[in-house]
Short mmCIF file of the C-alpha atoms (twelve columns), coordinates in Angstrom:
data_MODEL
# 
_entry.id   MODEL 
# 
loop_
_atom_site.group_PDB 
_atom_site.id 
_atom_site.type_symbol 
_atom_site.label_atom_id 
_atom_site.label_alt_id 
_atom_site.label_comp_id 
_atom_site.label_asym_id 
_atom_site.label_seq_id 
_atom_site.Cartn_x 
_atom_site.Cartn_y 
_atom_site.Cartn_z 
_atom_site.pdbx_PDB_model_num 
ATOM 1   C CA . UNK A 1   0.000   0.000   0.000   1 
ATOM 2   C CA . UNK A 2   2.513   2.464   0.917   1 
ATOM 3   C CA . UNK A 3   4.576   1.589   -2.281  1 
ATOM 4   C CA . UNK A 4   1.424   2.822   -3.946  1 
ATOM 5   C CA . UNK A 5   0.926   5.795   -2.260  1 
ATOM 6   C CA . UNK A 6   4.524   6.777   -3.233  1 
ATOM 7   C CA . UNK A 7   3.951   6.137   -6.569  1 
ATOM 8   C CA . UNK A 8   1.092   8.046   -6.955  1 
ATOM 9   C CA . UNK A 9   3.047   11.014  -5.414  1 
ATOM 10  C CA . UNK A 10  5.656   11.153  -7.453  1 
ATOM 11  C CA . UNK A 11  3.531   10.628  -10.938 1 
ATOM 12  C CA . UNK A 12  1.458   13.528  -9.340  1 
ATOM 13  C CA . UNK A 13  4.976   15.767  -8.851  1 
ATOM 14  C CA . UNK A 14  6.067   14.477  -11.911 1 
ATOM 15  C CA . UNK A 15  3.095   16.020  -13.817 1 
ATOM 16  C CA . UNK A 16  2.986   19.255  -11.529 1 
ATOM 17  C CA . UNK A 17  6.886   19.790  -12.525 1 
ATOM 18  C CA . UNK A 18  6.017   19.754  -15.957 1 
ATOM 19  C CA . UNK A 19  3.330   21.595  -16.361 1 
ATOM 20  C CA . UNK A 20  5.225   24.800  -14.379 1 
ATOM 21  C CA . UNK A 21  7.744   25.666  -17.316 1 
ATOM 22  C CA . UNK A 22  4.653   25.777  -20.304 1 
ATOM 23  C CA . UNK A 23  2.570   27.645  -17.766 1 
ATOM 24  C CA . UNK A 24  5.755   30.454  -16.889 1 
ATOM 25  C CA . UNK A 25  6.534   30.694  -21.163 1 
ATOM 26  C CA . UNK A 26  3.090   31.722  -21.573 1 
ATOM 27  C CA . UNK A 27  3.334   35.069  -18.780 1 
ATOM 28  C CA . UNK A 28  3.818   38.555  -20.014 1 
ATOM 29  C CA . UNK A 29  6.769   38.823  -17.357 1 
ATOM 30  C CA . UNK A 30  8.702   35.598  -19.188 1 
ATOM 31  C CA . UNK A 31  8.389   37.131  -22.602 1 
ATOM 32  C CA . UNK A 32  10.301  40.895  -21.726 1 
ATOM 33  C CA . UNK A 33  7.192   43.205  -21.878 1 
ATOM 34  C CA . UNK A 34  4.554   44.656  -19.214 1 
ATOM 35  C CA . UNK A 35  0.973   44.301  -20.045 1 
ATOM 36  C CA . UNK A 36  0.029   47.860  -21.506 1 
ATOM 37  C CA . UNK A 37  -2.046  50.179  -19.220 1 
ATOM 38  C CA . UNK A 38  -4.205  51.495  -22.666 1 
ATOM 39  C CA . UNK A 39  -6.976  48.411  -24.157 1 
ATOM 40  C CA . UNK A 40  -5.565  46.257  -27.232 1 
ATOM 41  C CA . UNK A 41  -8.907  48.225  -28.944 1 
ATOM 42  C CA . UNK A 42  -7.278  51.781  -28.379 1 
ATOM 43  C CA . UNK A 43  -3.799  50.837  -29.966 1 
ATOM 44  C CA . UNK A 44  -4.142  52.557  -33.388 1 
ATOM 45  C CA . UNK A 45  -1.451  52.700  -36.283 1 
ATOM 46  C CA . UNK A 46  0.831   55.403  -36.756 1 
ATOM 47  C CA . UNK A 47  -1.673  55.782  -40.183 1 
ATOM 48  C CA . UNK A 48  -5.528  56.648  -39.236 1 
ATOM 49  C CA . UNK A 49  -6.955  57.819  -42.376 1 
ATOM 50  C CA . UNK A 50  -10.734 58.307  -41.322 1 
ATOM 51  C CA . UNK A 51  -11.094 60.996  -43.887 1 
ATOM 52  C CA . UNK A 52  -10.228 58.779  -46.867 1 
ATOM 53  C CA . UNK A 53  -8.053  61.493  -48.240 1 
ATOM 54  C CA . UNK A 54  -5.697  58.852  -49.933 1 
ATOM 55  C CA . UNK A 55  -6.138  55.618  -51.489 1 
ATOM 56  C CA . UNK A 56  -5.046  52.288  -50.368 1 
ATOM 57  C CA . UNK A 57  -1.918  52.346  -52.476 1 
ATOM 58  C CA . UNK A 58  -0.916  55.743  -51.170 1 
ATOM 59  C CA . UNK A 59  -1.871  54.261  -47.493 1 
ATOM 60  C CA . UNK A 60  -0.048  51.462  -47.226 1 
ATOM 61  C CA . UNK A 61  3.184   53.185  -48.670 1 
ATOM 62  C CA . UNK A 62  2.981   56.091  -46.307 1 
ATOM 63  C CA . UNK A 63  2.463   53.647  -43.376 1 
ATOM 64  C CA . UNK A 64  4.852   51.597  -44.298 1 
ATOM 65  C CA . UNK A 65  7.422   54.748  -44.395 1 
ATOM 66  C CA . UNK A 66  5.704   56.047  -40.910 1 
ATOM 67  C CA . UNK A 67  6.855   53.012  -39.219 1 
ATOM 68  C CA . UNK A 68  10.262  52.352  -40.474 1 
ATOM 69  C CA . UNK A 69  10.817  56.091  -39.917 1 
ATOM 70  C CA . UNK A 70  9.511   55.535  -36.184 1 
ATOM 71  C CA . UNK A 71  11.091  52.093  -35.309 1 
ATOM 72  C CA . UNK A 72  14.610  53.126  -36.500 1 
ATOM 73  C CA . UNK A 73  14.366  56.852  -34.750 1 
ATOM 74  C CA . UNK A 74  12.842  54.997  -31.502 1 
ATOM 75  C CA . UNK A 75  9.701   57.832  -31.501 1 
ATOM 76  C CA . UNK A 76  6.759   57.659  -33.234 1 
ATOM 77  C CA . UNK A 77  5.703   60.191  -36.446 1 
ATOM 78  C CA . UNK A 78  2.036   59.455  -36.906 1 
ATOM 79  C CA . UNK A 79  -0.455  61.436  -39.174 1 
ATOM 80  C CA . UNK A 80  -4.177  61.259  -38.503 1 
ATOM 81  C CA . UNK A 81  -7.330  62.625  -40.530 1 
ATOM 82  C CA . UNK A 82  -10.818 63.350  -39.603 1 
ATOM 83  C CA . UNK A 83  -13.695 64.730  -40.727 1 
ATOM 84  C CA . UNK A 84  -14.798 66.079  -37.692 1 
ATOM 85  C CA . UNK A 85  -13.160 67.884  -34.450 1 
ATOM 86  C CA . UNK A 86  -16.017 66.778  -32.266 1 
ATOM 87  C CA . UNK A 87  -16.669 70.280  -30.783 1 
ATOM 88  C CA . UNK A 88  -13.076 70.534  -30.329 1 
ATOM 89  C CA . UNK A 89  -10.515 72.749  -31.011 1 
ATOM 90  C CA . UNK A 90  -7.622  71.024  -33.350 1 
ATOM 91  C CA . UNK A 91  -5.116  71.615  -30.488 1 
ATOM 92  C CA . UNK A 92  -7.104  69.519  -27.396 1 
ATOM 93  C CA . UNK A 93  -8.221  66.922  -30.087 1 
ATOM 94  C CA . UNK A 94  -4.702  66.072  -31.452 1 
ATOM 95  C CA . UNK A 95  -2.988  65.931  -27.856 1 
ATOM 96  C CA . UNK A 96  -6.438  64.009  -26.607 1 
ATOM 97  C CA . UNK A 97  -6.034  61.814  -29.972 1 
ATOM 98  C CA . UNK A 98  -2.521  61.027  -28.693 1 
ATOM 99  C CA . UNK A 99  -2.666  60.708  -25.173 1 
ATOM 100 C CA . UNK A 100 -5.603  58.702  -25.543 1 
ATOM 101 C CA . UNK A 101 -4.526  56.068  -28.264 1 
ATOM 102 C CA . UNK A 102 -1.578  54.438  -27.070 1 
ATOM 103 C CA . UNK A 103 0.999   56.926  -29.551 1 
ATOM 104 C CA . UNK A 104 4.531   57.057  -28.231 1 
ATOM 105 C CA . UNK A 105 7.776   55.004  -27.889 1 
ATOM 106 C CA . UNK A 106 9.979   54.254  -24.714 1 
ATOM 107 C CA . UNK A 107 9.375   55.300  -21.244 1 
ATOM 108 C CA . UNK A 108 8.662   59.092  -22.514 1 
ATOM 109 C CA . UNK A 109 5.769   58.148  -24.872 1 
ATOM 110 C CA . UNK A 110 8.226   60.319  -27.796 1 
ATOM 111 C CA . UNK A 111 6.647   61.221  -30.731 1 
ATOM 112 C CA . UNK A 112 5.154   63.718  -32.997 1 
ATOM 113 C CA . UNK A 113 1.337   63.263  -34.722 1 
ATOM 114 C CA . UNK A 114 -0.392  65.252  -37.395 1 
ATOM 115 C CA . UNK A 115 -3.768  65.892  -37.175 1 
ATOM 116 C CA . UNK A 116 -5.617  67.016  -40.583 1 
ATOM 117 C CA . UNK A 117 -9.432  67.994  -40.543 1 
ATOM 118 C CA . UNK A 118 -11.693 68.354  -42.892 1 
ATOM 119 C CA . UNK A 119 -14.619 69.853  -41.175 1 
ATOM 120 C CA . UNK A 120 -13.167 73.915  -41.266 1 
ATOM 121 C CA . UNK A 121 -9.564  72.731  -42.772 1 
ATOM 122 C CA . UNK A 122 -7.988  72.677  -39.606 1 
ATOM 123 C CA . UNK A 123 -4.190  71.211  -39.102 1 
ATOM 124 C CA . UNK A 124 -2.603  70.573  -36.154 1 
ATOM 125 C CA . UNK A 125 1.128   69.065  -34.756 1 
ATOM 126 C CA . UNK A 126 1.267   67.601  -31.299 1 
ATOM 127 C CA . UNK A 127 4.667   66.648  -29.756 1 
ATOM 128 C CA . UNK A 128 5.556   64.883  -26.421 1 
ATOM 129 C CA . UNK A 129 8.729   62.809  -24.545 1 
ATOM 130 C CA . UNK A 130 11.714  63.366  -27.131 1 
ATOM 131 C CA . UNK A 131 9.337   64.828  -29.757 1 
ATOM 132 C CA . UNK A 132 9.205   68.098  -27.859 1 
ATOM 133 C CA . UNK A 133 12.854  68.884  -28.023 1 
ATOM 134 C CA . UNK A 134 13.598  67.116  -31.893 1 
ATOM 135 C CA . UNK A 135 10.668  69.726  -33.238 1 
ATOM 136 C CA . UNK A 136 11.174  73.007  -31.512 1 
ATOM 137 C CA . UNK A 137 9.002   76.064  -32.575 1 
ATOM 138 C CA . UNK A 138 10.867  77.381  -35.537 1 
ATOM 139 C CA . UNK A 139 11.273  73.779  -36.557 1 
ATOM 140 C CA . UNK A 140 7.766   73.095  -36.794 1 
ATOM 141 C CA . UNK A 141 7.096   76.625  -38.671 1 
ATOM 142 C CA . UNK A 142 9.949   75.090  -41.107 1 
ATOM 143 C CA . UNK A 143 8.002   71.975  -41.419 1 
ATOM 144 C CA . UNK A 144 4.633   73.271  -41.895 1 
ATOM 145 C CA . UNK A 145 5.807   76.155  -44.396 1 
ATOM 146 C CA . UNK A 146 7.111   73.074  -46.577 1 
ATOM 147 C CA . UNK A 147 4.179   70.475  -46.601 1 
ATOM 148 C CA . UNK A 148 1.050   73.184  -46.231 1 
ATOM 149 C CA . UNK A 149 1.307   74.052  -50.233 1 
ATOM 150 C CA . UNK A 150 0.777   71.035  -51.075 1 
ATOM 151 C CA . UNK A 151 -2.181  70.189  -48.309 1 
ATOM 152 C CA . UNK A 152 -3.956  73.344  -49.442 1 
ATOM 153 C CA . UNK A 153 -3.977  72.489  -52.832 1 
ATOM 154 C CA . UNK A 154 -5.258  68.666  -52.194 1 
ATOM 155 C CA . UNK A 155 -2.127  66.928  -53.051 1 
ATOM 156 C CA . UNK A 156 -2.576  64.965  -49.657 1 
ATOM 157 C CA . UNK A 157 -0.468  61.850  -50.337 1 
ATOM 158 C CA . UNK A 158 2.599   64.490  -51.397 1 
ATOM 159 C CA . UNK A 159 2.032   66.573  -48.156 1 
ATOM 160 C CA . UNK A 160 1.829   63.834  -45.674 1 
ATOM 161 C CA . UNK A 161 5.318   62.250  -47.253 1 
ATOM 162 C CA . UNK A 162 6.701   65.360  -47.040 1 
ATOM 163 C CA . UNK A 163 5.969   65.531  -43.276 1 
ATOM 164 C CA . UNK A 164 7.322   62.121  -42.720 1 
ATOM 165 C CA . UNK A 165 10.782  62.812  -44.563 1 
ATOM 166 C CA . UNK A 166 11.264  66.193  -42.539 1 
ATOM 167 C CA . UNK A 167 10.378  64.739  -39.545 1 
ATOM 168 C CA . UNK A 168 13.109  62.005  -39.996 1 
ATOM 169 C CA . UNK A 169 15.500  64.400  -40.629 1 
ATOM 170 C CA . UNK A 170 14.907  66.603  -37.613 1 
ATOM 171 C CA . UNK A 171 14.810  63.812  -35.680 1 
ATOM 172 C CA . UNK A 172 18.384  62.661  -36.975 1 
ATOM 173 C CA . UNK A 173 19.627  66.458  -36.102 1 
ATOM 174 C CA . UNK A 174 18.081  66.090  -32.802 1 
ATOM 175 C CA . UNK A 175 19.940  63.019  -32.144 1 
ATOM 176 C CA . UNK A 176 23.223  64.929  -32.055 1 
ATOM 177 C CA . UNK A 177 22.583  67.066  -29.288 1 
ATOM 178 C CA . UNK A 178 21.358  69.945  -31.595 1 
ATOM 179 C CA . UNK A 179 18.369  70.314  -33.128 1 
ATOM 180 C CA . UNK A 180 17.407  72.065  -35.159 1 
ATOM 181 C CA . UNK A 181 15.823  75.478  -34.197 1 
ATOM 182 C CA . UNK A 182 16.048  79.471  -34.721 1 
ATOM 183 C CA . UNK A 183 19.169  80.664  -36.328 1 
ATOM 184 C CA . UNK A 184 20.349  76.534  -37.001 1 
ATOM 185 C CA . UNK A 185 17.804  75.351  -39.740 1 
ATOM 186 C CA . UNK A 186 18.537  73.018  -42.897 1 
ATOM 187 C CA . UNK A 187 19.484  75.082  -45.659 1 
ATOM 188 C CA . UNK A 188 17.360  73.452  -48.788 1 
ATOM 189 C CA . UNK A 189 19.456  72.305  -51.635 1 
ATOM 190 C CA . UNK A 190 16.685  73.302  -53.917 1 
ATOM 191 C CA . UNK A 191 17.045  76.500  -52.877 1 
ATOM 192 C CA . UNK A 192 20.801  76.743  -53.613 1 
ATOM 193 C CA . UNK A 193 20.448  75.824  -56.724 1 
ATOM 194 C CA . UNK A 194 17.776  78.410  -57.902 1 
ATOM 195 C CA . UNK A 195 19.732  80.422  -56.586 1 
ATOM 196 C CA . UNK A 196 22.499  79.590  -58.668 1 
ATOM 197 C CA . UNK A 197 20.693  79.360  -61.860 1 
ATOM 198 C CA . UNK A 198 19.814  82.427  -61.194 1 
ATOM 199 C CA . UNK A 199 22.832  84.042  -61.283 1 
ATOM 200 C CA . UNK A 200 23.819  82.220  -64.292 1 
ATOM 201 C CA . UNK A 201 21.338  83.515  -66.305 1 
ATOM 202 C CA . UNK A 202 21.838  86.935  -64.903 1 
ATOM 203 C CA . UNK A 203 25.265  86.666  -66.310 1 
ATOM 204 C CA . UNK A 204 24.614  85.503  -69.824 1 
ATOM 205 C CA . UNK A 205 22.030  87.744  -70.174 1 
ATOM 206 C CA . UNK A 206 24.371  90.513  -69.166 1 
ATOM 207 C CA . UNK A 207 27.206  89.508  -71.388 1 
ATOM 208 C CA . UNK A 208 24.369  89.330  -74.312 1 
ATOM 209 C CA . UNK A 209 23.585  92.650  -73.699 1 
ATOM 210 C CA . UNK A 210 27.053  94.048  -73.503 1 
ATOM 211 C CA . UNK A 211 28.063  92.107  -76.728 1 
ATOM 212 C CA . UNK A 212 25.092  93.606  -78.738 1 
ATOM 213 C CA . UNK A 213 26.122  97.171  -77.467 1 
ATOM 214 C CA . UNK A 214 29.837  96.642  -78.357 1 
ATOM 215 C CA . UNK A 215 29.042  95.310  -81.410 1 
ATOM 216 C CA . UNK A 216 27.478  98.788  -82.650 1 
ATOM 217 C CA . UNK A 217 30.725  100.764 -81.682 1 
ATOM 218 C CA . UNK A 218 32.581  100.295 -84.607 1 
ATOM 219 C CA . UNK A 219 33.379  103.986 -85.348 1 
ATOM 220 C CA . UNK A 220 34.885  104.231 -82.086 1 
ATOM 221 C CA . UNK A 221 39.059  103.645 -81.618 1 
ATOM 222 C CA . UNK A 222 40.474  103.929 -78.439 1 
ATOM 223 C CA . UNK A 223 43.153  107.028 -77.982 1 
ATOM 224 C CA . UNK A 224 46.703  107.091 -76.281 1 
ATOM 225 C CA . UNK A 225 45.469  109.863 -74.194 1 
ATOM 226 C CA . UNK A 226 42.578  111.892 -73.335 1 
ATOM 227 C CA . UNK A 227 43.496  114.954 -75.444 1 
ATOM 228 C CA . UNK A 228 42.519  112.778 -78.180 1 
ATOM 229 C CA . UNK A 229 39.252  112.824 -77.526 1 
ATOM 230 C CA . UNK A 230 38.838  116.499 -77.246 1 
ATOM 231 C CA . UNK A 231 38.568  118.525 -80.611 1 
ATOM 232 C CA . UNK A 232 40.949  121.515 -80.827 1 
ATOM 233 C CA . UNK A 233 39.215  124.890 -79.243 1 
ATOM 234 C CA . UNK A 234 36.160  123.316 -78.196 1 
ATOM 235 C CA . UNK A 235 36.751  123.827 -74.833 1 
ATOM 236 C CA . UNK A 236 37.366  127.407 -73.207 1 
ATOM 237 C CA . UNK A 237 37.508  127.368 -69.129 1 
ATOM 238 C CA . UNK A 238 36.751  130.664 -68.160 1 
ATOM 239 C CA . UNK A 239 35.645  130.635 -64.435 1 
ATOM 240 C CA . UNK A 240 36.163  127.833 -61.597 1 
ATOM 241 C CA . UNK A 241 34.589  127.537 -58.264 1 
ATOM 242 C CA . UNK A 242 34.146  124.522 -55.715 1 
ATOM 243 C CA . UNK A 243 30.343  123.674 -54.576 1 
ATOM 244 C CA . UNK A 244 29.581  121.016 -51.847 1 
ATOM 245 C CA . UNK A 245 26.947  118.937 -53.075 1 
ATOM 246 C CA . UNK A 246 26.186  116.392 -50.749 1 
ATOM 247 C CA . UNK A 247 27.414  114.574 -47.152 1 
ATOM 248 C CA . UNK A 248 28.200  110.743 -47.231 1 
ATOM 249 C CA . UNK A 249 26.899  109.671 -43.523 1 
ATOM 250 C CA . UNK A 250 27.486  105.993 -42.293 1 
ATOM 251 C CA . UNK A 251 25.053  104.334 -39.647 1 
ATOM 252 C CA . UNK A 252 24.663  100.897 -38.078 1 
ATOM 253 C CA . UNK A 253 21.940  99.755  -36.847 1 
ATOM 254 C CA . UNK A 254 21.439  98.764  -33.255 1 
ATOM 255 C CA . UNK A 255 21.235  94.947  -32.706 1 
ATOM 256 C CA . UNK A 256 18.351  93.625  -31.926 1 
ATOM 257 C CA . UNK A 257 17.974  91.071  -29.090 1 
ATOM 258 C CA . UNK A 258 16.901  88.005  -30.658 1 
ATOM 259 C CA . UNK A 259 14.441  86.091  -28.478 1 
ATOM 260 C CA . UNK A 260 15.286  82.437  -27.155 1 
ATOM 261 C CA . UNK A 261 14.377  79.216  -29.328 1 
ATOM 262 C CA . UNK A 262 13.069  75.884  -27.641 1 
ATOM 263 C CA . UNK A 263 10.092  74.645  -27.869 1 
ATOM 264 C CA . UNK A 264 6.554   76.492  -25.321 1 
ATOM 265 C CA . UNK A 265 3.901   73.797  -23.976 1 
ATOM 266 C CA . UNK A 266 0.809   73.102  -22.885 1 
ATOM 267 C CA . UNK A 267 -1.259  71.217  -20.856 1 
ATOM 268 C CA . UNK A 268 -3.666  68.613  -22.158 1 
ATOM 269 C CA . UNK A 269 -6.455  67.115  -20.513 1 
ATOM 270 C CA . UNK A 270 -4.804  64.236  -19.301 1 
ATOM 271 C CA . UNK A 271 -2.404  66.411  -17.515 1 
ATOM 272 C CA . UNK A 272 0.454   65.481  -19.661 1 
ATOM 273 C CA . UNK A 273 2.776   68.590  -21.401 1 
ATOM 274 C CA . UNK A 274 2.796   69.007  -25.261 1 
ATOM 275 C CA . UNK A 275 4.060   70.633  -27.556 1 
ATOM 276 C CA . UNK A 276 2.877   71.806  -30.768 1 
ATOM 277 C CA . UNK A 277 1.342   74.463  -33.126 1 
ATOM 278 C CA . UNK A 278 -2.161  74.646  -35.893 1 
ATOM 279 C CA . UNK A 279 -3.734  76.599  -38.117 1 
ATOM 280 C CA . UNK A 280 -5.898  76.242  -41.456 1 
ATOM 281 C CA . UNK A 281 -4.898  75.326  -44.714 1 
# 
């Protein structure tokens, strides 16, 4: 009897001993992550295109570029469309649609989203964690100034890639300890090279001109000296006086104090800090 009773025990240990390891793979703990404080339903995609301003081609490339753009900078650039604000202003319903929708990487939540609605053409950027000090103020004015022309004139799909390229490369700058802000922004190469086109044409025109002029001159031979050019008792000085025409007068202007860049937040109603700007396109 007690042979049996042993047996039993160990069989039942046996089972129990096995059983443990399956049961401790299958725990959030075992598998390196925390279960998420914000419902499975209210964890959206860096893409939420609930205006249907682009079609699914145009989606799926632009989300695709959102999230390689986010996983490799470690902070999330999202872009989200509506055609409604709820009652809202664009301001409380971007940092709301964040805050509210499981957006952000790492312990600081970091990221940037762009809200687009189509209700009064309102726009709107919200920043938080990291996000707040990769897009400062004059970096978002930069930003904005760049993808609004093509927003206002419905060339969505263009706009939003736009916005997802510049926000890569701020975040890159911000990376190295300085981002970008007032006084330290890119430089476009498109603009360089207007620029020297311009001048380029300015100087063929120019030598066009002068070639044209020249070419009319032909009764003209330079002279060894200026008497040659004047014809023999043509010219009779008879008085001389000295008149003061005018005063040269140099002045420099007084610098102006330039005022400080960073990036001004707010409060949401969660309580968290943003930053951000909006307007209408």
């Amino acid at each position: 009897m007690n042979k049996r009773i042993l047996s039993l025990l160990a069989m039942v240990m046996l089972c129990v001993s096995l059983a443990l390891p399956a049961l401790a793979s299958d725990s959030p703990s075992s598998q390196g992550y925390s279960i998420p404080s914000i419902p499975a339903e209210r964890q959206l995609p860096r893409l939420v295109d609930n205006a249907d301003l682009l079609n699914s081609t145009e989606e799926a490339a632009l989300l695709t570029k959102l999230d390689e753009i986010s996983e490799r900078q470690y902070c999330d650039v999202a872009i989200v469309t509506v055609d409604s604000l709820e009652g809202k202003n664009a301001t409380a319903y971007a940092d709301d649609f964040y805050d509210y929708n499981g957006y952000g990487m790492g312990t600081g939540d970091s990221g940037i989203l762009l809200l687009i609605s189509m209700e009064n053409r309102d726009w709107a950027i919200t920043t938080y964690g990291f996000g707040i000090q990769a897009f400062t103020d004059a970096g978002q004015e930069y930003i904005t100034e760049r993808f609004l022309p093509d927003l206002s004139d419905g060339n969505y799909a263009a706009a939003f890639d736009h916005f997802a390229l510049l926000a890569d490369q701020f975040l890159t700058q911000a990376r190295t300890g300085n981002p970008y802000d007032s006084g330290n922004l890119p430089r476009g190469l498109l603009g360089l090279t207007w620029t020297l086109a311009a001048v380029g044409i300015g100087i063929l025109v120019a030598w066009s001109i002068v070639s044209i002029m020249k070419s009319k001159l032909k009764s003209v031979r330079p002279r060894s000296n200026a008497a040659g050019y004047v014809r023999g008792g043509s010219m009779k000085l008879t008085a001389a006086q000295d008149l003061f025409l005018y005063r040269t007068i140099s002045r420099t202007a007084r610098p102006k104090s330039s005022g400080g860049g960073g990036s001004s937040t707010r409060t949401s109603s969660s309580g968290r800090s943003h930053g951000g700007r909006s307007g209408k396109f």
